[in-house]
Biopython code that builds the backbone (N, CA, C, O; Angstrom):
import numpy as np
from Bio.PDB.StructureBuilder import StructureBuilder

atoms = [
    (1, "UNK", "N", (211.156, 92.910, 0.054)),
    (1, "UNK", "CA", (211.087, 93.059, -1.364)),
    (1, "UNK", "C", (210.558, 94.446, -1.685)),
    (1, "UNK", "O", (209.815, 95.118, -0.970)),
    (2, "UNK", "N", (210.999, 94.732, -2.733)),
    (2, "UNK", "CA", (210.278, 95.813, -2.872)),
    (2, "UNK", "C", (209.121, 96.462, -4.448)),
    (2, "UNK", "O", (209.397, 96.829, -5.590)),
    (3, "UNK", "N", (208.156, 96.351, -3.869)),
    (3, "UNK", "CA", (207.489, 96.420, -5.193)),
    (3, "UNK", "C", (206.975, 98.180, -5.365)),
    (3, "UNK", "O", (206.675, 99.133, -4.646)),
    (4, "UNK", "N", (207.115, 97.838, -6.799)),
    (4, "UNK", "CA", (207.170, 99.336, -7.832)),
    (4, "UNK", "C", (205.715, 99.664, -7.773)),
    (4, "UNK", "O", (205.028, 98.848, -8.387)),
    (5, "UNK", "N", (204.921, 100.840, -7.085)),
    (5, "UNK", "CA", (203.666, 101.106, -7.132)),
    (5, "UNK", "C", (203.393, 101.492, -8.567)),
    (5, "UNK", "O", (204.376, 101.733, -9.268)),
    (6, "UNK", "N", (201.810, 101.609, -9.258)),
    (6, "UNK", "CA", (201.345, 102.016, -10.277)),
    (6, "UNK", "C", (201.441, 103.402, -10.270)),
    (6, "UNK", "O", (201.209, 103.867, -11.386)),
    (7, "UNK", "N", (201.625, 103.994, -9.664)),
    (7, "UNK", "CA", (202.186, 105.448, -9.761)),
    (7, "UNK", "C", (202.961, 106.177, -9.731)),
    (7, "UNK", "O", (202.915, 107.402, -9.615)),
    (8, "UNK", "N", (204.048, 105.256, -9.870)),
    (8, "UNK", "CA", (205.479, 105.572, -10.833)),
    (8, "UNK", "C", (205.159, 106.395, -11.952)),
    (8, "UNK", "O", (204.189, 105.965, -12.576)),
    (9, "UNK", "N", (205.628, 107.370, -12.378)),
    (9, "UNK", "CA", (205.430, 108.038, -13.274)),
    (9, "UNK", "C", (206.382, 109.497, -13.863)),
    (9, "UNK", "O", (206.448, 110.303, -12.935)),
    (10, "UNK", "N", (206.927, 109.887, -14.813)),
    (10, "UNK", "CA", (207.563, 110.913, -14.769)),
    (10, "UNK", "C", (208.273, 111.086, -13.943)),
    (10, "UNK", "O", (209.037, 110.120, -13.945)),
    (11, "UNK", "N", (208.574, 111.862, -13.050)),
    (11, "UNK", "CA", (209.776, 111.914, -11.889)),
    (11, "UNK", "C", (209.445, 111.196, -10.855)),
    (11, "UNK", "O", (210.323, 110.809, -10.085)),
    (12, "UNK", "N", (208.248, 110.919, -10.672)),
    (12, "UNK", "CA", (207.829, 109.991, -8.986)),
    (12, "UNK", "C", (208.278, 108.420, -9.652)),
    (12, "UNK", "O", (208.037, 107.900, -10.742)),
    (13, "UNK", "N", (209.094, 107.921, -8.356)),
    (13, "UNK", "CA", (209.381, 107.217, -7.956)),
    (13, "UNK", "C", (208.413, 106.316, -6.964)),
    (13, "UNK", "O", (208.201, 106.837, -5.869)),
    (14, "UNK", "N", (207.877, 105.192, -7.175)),
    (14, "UNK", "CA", (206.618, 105.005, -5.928)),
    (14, "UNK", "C", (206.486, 103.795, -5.609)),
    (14, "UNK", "O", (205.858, 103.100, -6.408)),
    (15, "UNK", "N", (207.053, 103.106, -4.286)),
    (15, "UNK", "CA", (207.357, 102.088, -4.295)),
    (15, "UNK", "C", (206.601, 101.796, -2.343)),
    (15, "UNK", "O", (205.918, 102.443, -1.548)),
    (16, "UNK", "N", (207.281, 100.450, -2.389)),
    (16, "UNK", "CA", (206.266, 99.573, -0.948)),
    (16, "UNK", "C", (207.534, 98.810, -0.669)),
    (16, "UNK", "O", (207.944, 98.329, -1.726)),
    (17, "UNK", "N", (208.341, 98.506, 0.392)),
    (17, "UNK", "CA", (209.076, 97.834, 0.975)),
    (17, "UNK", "C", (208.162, 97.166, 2.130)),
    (17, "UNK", "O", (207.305, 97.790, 2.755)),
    (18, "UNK", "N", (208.422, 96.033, 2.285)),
    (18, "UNK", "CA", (207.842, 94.684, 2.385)),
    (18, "UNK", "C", (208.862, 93.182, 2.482)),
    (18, "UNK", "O", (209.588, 92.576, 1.693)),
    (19, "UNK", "N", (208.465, 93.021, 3.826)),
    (19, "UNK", "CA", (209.131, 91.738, 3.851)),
    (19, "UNK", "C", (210.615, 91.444, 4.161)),
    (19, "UNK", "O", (211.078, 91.775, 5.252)),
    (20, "UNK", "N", (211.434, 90.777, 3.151)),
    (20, "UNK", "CA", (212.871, 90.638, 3.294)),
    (20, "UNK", "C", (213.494, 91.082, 2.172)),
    (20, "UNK", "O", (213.308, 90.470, 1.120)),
    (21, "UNK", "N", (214.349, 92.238, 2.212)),
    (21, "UNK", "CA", (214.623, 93.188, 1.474)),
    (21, "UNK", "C", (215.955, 92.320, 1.527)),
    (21, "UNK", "O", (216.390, 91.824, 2.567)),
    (22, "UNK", "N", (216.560, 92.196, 0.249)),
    (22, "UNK", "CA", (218.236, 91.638, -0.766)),
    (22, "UNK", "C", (218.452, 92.662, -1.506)),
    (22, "UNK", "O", (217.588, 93.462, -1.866)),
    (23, "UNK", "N", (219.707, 92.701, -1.798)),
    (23, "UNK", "CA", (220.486, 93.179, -2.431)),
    (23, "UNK", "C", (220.171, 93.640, -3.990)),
    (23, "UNK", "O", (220.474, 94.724, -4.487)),
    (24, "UNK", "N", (219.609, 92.740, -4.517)),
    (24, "UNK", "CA", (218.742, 92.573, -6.248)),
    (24, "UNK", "C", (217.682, 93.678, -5.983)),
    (24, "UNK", "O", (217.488, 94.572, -6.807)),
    (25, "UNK", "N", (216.883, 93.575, -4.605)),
    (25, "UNK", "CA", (216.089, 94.885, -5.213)),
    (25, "UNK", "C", (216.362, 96.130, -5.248)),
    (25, "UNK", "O", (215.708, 97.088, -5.661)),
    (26, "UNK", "N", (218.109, 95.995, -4.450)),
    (26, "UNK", "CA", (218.367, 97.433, -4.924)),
    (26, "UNK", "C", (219.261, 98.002, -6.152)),
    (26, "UNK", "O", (219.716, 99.090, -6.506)),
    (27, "UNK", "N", (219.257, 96.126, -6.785)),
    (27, "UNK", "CA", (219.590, 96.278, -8.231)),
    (27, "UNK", "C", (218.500, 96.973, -9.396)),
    (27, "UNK", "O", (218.842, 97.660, -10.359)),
    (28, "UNK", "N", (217.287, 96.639, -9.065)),
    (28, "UNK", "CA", (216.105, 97.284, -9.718)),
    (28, "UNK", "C", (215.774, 98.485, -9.447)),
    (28, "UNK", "O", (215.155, 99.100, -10.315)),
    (29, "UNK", "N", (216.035, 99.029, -8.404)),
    (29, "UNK", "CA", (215.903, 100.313, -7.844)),
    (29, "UNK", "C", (216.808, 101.349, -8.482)),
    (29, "UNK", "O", (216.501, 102.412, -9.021)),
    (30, "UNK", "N", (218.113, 100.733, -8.278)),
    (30, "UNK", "CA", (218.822, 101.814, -8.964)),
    (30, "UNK", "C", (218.623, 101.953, -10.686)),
    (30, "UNK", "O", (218.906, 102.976, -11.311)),
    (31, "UNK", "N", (218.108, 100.772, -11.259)),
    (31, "UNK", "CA", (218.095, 101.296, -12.630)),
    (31, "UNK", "C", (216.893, 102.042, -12.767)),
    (31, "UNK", "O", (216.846, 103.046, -13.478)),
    (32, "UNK", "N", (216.039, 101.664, -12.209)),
    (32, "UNK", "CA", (214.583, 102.596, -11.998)),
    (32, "UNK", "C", (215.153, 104.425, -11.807)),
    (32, "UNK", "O", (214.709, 105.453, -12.319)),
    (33, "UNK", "N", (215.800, 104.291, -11.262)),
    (33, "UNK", "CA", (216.339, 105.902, -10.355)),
    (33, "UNK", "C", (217.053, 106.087, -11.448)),
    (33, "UNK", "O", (216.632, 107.146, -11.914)),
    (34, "UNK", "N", (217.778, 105.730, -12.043)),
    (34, "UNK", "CA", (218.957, 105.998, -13.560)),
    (34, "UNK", "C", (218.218, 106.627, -14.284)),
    (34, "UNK", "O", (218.348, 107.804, -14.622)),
    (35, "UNK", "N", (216.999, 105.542, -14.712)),
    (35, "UNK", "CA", (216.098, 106.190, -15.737)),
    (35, "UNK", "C", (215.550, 106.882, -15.694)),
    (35, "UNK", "O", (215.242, 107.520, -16.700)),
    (36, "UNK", "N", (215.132, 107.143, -14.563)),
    (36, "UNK", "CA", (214.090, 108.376, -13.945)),
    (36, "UNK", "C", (214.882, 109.516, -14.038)),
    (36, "UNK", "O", (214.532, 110.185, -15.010)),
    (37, "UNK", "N", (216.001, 110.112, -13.291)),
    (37, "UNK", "CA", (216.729, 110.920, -13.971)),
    (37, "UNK", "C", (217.160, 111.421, -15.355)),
    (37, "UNK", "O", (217.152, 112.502, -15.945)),
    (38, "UNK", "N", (217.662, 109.757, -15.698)),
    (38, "UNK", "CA", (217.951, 110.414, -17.161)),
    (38, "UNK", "C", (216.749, 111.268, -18.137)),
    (38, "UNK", "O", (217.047, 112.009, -19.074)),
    (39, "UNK", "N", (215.744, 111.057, -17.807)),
    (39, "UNK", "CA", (214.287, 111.549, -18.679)),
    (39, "UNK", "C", (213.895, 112.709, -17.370)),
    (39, "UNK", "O", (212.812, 113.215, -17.667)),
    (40, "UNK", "N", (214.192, 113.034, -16.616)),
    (40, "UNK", "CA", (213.766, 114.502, -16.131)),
    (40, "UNK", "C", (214.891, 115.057, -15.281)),
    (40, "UNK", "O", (215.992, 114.522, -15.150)),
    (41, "UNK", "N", (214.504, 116.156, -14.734)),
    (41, "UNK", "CA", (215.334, 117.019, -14.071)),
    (41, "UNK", "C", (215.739, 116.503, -12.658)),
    (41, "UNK", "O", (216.839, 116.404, -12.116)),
    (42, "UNK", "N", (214.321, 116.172, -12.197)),
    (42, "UNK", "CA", (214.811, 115.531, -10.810)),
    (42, "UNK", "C", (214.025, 113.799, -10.387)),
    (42, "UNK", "O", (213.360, 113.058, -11.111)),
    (43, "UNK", "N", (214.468, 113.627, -8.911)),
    (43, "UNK", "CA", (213.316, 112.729, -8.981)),
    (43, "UNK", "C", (212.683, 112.354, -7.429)),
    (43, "UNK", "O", (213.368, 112.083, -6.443)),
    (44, "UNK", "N", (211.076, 112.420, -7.495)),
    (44, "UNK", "CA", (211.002, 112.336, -6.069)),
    (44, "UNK", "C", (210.233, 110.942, -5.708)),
    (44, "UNK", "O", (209.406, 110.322, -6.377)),
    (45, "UNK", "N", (210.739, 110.684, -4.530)),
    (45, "UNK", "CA", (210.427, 109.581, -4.040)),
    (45, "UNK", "C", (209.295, 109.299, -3.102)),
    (45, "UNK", "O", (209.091, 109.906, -2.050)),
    (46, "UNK", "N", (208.546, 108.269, -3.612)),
    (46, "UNK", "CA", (207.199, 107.898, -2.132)),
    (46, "UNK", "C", (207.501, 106.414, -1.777)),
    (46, "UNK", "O", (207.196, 105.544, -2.593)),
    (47, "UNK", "N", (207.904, 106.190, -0.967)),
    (47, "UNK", "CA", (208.480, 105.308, -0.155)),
    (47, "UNK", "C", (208.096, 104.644, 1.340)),
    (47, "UNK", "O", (208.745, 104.809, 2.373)),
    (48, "UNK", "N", (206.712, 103.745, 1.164)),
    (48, "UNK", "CA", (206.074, 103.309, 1.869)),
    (48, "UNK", "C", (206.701, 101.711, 2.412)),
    (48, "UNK", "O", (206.703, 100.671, 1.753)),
    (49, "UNK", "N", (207.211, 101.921, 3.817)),
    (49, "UNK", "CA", (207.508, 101.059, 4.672)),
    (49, "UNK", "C", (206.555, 100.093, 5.693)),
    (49, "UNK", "O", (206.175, 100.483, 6.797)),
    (50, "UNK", "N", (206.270, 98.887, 5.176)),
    (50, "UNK", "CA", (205.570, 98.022, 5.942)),
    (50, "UNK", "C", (206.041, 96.439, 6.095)),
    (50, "UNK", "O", (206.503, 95.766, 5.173)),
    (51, "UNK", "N", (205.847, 96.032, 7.321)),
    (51, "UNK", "CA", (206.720, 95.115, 8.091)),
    (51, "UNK", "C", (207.611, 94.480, 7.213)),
    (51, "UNK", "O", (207.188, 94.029, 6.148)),
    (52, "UNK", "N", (208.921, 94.378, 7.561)),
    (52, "UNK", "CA", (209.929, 94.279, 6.931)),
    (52, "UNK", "C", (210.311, 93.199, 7.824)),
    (52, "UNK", "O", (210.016, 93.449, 8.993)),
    (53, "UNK", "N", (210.936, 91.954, 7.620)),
    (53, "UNK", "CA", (211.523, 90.839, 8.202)),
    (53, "UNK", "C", (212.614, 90.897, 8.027)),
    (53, "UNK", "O", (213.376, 90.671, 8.967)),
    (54, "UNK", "N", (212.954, 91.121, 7.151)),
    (54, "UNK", "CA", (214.715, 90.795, 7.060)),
    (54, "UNK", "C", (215.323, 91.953, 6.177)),
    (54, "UNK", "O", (214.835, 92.567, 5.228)),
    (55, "UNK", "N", (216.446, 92.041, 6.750)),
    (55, "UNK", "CA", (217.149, 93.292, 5.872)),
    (55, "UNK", "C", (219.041, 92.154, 5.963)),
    (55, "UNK", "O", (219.775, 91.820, 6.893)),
    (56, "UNK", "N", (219.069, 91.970, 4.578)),
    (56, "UNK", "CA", (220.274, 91.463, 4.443)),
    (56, "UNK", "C", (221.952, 92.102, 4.498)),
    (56, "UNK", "O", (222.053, 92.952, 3.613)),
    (57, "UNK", "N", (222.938, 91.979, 5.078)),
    (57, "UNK", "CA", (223.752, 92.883, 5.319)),
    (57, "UNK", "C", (224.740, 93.260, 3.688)),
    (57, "UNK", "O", (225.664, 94.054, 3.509)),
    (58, "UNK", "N", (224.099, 92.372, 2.790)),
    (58, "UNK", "CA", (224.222, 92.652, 1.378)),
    (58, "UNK", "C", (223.381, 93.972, 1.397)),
    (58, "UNK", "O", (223.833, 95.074, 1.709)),
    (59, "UNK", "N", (222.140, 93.717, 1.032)),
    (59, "UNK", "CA", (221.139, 94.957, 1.274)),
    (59, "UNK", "C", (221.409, 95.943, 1.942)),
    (59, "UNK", "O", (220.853, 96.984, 1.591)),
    (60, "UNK", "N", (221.988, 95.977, 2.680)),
    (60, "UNK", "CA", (222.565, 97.237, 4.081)),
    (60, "UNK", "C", (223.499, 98.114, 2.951)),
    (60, "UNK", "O", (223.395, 99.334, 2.822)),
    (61, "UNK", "N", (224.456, 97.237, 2.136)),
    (61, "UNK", "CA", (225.543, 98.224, 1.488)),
    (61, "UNK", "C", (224.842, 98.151, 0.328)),
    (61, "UNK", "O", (225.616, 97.610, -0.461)),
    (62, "UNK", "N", (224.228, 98.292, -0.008)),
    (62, "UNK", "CA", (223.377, 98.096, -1.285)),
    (62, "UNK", "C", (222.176, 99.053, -0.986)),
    (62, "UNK", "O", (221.272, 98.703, -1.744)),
    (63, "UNK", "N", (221.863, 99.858, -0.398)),
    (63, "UNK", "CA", (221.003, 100.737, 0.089)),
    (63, "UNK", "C", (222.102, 101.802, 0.458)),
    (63, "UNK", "O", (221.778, 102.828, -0.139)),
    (64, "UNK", "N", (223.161, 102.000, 1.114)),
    (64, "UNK", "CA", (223.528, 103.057, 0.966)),
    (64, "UNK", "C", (224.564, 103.257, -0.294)),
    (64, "UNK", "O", (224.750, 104.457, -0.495)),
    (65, "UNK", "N", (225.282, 102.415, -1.190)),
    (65, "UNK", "CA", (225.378, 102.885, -2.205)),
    (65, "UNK", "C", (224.227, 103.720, -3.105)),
    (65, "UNK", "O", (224.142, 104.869, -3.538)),
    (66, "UNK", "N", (223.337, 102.440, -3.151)),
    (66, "UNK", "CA", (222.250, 103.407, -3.671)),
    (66, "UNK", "C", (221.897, 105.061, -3.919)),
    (66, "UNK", "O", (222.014, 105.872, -4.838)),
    (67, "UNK", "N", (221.206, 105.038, -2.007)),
    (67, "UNK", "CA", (221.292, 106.480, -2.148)),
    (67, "UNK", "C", (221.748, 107.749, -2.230)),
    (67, "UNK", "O", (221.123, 108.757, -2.561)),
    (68, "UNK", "N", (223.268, 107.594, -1.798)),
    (68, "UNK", "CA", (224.696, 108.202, -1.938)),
    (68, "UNK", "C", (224.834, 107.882, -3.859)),
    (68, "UNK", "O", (225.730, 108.704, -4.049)),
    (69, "UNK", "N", (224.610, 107.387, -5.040)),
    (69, "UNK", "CA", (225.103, 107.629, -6.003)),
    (69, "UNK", "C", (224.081, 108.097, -6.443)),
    (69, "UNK", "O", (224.225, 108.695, -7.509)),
    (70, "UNK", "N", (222.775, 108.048, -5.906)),
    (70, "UNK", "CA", (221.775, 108.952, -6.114)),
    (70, "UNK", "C", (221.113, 110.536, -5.920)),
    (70, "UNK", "O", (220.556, 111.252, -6.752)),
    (71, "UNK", "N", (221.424, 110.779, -4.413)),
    (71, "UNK", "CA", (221.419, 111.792, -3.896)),
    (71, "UNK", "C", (221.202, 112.934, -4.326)),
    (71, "UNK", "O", (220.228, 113.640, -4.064)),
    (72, "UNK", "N", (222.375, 113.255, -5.222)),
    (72, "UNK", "CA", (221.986, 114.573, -5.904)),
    (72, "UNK", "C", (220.838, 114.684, -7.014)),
    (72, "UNK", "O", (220.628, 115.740, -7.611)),
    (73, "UNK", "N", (220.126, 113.531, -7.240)),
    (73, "UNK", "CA", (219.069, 113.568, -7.905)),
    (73, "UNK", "C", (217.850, 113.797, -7.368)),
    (73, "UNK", "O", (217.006, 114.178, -8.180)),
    (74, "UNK", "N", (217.488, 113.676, -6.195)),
    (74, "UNK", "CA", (216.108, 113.608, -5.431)),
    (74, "UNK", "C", (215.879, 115.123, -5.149)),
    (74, "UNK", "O", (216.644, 116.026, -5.485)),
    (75, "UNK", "N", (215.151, 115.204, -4.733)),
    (75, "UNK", "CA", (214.126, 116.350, -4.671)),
    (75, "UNK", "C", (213.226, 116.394, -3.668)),
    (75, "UNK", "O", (213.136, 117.247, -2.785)),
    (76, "UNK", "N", (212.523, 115.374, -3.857)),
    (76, "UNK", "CA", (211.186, 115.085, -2.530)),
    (76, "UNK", "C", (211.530, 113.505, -1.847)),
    (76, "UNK", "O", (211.871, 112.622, -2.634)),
    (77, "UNK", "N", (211.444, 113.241, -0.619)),
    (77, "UNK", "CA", (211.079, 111.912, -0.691)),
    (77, "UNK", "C", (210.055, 111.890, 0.737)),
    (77, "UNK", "O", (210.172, 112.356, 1.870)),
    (78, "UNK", "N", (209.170, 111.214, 0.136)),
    (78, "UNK", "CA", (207.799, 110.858, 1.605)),
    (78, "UNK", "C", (208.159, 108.993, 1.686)),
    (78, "UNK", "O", (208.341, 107.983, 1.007)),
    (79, "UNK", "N", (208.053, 109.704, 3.493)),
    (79, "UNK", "CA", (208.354, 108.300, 4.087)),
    (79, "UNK", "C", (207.364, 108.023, 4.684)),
    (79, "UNK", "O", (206.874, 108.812, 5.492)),
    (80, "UNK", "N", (206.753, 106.637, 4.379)),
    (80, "UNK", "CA", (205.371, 106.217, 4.891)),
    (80, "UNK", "C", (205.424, 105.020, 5.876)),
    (80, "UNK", "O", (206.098, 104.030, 5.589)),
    (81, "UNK", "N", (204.703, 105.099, 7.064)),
    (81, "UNK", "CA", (205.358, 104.119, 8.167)),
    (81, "UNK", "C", (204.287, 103.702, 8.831)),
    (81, "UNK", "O", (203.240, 104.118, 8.334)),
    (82, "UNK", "N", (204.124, 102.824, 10.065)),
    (82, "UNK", "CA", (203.099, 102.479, 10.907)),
    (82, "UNK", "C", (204.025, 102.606, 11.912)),
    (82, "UNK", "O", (203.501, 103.019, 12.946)),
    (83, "UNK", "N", (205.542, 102.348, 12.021)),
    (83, "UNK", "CA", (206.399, 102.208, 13.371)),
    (83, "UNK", "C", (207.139, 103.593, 13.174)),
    (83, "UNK", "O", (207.123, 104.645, 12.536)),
    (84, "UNK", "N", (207.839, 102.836, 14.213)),
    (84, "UNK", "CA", (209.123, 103.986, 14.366)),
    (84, "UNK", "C", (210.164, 104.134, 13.326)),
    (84, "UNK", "O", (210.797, 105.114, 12.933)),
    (85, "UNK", "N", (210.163, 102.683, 12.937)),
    (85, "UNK", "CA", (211.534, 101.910, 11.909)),
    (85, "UNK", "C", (211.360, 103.304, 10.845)),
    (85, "UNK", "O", (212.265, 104.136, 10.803)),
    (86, "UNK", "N", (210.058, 103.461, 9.972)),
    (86, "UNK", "CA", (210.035, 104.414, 9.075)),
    (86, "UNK", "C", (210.326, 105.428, 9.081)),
    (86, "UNK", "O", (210.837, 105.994, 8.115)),
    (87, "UNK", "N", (210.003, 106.118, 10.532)),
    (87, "UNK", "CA", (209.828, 107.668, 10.902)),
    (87, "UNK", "C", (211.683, 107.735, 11.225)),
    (87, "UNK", "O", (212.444, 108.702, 11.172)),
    (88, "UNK", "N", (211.843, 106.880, 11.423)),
    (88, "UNK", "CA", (213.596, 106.855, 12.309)),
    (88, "UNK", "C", (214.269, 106.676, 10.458)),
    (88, "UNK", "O", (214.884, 107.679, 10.096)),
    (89, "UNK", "N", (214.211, 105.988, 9.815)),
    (89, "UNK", "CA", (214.907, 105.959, 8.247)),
    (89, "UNK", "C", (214.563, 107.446, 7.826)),
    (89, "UNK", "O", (215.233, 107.962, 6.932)),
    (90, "UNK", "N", (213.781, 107.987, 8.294)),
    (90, "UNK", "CA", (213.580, 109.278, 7.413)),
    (90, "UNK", "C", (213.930, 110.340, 8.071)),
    (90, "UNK", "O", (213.635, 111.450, 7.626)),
    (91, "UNK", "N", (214.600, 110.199, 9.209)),
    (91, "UNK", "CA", (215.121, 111.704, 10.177)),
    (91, "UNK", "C", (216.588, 111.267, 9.554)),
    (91, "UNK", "O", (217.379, 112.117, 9.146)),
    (92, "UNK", "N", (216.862, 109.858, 9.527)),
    (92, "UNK", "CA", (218.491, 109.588, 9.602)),
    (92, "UNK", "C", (219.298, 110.336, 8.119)),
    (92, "UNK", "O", (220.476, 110.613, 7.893)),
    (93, "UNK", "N", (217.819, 110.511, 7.159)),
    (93, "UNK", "CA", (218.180, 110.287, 6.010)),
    (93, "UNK", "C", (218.969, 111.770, 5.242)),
    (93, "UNK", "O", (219.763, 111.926, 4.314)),
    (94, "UNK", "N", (218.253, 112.685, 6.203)),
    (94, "UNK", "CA", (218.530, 114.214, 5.735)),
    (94, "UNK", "C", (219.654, 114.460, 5.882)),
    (94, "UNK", "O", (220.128, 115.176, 5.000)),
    (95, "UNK", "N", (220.544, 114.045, 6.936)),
    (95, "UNK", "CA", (222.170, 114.715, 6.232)),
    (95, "UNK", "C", (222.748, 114.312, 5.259)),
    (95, "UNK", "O", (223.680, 114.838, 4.650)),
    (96, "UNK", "N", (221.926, 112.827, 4.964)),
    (96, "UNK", "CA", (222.756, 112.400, 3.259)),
    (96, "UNK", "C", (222.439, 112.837, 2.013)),
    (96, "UNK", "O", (222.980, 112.499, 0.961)),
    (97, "UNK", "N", (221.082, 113.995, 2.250)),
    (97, "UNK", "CA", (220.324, 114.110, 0.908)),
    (97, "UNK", "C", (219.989, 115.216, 0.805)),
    (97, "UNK", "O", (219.977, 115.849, 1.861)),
    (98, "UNK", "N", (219.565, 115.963, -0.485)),
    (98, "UNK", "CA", (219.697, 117.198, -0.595)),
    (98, "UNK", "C", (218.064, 117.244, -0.476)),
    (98, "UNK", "O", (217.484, 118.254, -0.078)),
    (99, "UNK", "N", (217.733, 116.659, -0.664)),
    (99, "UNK", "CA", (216.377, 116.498, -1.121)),
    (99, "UNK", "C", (215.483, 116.409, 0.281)),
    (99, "UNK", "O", (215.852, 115.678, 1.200)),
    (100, "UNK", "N", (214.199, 117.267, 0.372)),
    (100, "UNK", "CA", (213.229, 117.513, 0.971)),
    (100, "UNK", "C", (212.485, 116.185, 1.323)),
    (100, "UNK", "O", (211.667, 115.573, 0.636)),
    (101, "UNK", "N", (213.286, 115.704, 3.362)),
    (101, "UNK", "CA", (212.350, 114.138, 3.300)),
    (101, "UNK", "C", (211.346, 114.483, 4.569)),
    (101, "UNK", "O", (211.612, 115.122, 5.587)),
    (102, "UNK", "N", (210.431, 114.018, 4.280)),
    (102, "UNK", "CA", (209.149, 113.980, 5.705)),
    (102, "UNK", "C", (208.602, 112.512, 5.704)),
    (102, "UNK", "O", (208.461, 111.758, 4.741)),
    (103, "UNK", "N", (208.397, 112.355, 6.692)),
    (103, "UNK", "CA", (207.747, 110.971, 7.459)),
    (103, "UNK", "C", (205.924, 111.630, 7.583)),
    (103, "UNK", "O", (205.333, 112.631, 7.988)),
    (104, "UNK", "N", (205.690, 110.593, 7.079)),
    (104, "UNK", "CA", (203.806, 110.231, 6.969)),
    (104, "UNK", "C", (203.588, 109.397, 7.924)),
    (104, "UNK", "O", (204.458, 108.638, 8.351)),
    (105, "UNK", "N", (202.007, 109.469, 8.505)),
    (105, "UNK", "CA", (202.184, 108.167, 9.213)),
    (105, "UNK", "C", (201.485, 107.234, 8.808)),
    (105, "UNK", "O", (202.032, 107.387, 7.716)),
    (106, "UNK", "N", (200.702, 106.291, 8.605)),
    (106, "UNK", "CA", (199.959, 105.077, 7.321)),
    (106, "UNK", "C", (198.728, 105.445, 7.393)),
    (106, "UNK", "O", (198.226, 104.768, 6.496)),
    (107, "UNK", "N", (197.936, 106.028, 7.826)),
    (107, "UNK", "CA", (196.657, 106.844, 7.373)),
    (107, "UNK", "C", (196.898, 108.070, 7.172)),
    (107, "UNK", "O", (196.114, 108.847, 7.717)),
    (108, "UNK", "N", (198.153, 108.732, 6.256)),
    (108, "UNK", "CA", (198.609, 109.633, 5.652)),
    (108, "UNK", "C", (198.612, 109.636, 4.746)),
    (108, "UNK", "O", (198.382, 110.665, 4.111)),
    (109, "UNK", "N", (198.935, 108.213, 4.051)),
    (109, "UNK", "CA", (199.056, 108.138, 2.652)),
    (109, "UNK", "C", (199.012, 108.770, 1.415)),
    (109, "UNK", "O", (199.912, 109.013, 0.611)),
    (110, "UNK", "N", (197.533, 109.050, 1.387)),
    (110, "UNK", "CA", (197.230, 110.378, 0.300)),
    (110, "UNK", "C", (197.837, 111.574, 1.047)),
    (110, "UNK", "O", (197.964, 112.646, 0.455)),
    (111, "UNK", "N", (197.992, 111.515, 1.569)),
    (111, "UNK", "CA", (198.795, 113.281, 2.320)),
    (111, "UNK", "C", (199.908, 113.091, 1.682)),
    (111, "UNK", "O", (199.859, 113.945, 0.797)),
    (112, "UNK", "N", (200.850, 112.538, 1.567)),
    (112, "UNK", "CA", (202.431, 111.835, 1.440)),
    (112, "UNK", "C", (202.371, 112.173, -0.083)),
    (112, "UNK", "O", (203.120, 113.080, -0.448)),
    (113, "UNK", "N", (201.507, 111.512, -1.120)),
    (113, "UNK", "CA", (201.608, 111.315, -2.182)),
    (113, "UNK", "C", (201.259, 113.231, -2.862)),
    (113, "UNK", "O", (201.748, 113.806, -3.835)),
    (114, "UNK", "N", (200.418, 113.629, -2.012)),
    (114, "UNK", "CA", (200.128, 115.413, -2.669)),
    (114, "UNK", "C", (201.097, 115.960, -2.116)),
    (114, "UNK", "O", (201.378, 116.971, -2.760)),
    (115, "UNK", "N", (201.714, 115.836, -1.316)),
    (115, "UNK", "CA", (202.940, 116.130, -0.621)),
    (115, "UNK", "C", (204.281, 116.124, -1.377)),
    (115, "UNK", "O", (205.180, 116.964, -1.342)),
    (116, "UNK", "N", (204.190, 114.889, -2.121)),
    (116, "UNK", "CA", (205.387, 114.446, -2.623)),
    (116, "UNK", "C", (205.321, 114.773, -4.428)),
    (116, "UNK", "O", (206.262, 114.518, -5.180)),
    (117, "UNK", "N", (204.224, 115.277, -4.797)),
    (117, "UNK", "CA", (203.683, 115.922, -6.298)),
    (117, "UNK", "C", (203.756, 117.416, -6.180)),
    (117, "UNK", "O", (203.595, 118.163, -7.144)),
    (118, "UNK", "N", (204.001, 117.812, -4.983)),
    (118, "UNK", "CA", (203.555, 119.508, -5.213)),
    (118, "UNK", "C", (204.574, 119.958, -5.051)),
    (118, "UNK", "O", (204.729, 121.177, -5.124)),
]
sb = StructureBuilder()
sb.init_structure("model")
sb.init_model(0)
sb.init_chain("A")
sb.init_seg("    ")
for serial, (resi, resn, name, xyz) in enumerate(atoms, 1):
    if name == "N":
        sb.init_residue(resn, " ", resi, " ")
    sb.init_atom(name, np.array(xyz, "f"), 0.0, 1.0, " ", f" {name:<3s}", serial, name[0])
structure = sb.get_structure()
């Protein structure tokens, strides 16, 4: 699932993936990312990955639509991880995106987030 951090704001995007990720949350995601664009120039992402159980093969094409109709909107995105799973989503991610991505590692956190504001 993925829940919307309190520090969403203006162009940041700031979210926690968790659990068993469907298809619907990347129905919320993308309108989140719509809007976020439509009200600024760009938009950057903090994108904290923790144990994830299930990834649905709905969700699979529903994540890369996503970020492919998104793409040219991003700017920053920090990838926050404890495994590999995170650090490996965020090397894979740079030939699809224009946008500036680095992997954190989970006592990075605040690093990730000044990282992903500056």
């Amino acid at each position: 699932m993925f829940n919307i951090l309190e520090q969403t704001q203006n162009e940041l995007v700031a979210l926690k993936i968790e659990g068993e990720i469907k298809r619907e949350d990347y129905d919320k995601l993308d309108t989140l990312l719509k809007k976020t664009e439509k009200e600024n120039d760009h938009v950057d992402m903090y994108v904290e990955i923790d144990d994830i159980e299930n990834l649905t093969p709905e969700a699979i094409w529903a994540d890369i639509k996503t970020y492919f109709k998104n793409a040219k909107d991003f700017r920053k995105i920090a990838v926050v991880g404890k495994d590999g799973f995170a650090e490996k989503a965020a090397s894979t991610s740079n030939p699809f995106v224009k946008a500036e991505v680095k992997y954190f590692s989970k006592d990075q956190e605040n690093t990730a987030m000044e990282w992903v504001h500056s």
